[in-house]
C-alpha positions as CSV (number, residue, x, y, z in Angstrom):
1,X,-39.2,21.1,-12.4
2,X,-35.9,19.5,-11.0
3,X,-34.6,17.1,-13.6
4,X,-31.7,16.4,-11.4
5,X,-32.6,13.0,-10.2
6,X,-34.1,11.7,-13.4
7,X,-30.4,12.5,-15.3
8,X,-28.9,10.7,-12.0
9,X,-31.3,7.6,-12.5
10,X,-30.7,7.4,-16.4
11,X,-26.8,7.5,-16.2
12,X,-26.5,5.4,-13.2
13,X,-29.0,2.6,-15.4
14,X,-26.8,2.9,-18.4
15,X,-23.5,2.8,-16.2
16,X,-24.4,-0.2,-14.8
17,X,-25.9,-1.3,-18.4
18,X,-22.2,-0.7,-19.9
19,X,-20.2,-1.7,-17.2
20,X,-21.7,-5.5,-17.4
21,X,-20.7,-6.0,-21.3
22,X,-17.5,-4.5,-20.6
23,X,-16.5,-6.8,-17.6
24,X,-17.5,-9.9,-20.1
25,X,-15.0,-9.1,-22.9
26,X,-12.3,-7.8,-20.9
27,X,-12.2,-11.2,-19.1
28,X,-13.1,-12.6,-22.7
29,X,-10.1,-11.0,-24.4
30,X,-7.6,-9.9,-21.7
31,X,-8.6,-12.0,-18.5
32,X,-8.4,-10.8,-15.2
33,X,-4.8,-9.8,-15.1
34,X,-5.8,-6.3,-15.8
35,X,-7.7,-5.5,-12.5
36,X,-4.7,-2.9,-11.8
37,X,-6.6,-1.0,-14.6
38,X,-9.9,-1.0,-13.2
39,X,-8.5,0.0,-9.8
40,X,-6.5,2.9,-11.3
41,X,-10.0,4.4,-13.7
42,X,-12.0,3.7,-10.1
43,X,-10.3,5.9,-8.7
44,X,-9.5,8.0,-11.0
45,X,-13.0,8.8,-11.0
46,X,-13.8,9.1,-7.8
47,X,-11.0,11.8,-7.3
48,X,-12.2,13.8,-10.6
49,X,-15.7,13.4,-9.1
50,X,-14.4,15.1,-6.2
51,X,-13.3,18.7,-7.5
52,X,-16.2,18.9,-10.1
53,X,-18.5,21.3,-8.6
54,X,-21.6,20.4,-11.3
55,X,-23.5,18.0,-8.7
56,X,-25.2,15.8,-11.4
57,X,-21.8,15.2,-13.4
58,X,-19.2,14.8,-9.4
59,X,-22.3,11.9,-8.8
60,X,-22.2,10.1,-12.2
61,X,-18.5,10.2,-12.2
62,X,-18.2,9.0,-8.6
63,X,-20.7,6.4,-9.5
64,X,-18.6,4.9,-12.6
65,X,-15.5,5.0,-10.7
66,X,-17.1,2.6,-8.0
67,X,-18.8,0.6,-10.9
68,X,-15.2,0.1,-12.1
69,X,-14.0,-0.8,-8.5
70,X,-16.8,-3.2,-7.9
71,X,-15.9,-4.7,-11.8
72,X,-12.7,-5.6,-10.1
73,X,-14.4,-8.3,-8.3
74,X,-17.2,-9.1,-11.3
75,X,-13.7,-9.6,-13.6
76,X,-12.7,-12.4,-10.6
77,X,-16.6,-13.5,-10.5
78,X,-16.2,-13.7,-14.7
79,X,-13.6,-16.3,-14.4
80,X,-14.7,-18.8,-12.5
81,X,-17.9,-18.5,-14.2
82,X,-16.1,-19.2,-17.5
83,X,-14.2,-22.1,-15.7
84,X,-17.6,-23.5,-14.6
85,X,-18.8,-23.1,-18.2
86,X,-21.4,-20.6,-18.1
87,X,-19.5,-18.2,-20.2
88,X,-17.5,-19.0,-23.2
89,X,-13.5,-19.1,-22.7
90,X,-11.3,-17.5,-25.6
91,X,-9.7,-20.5,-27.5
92,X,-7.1,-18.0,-28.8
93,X,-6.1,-16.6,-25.3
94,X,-3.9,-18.6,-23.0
95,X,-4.5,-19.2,-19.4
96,X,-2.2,-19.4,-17.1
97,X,-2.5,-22.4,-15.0
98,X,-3.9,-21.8,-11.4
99,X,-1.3,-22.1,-8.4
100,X,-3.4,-24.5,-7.3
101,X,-5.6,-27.3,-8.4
102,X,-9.1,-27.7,-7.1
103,X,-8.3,-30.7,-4.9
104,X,-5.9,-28.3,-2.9
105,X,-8.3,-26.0,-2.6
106,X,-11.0,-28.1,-1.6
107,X,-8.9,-29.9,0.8
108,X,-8.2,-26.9,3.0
């Protein structure tokens, strides 16, 4: 029996499973000033994935580093759903104030 897929399927379920929570509180905690970081462990692990020659372990590490590349715009995603409400903002963090207000941006 090839178990190959079935270990793909599992870690790909529980990447995804632990990539949502962790998008949440980073936005929660640090905001979305820290996308560099989630570009720089993206492809961090899509280049490790790349000179791993187990196939199981190069796939599940390519397939975090995209999950942290598409987290990126999730982390973007995660603050305007705090802005609309849907999610709770940090009292204790401070935002910085948009470059623009909404008028502006509705406007063009």
């Amino acid at each position: 029996m090839n178990y190959d897929g079935l270990m793909i399927g599992i870690g790909v379920f529980l990447i995804i499973g632990i990539m949502h929570p962790v998008v949440i509180k980073t936005e929660y905690y640090l905001g979305s000033k820290v996308w560099p970081l989630f570009l720089i462990m993206g492809l961090l692990f899509i280049s490790l994935s790349l000179f791993i020659e187990l196939s199981v372990l190069s796939i599940l590490l390519s397939v975090l580093g995209f999950s942290f590349l598409w987290a990126i715009r999730e982390l973007f995603e995660q603050t305007q759903r705090v802005k609309k409400g849907w999610f709770p903002s940090n009292p204790n963090k401070t935002r910085q104030p948009d470059k623009h207000s909404e008028d502006e941006i509705n406007n063009i």
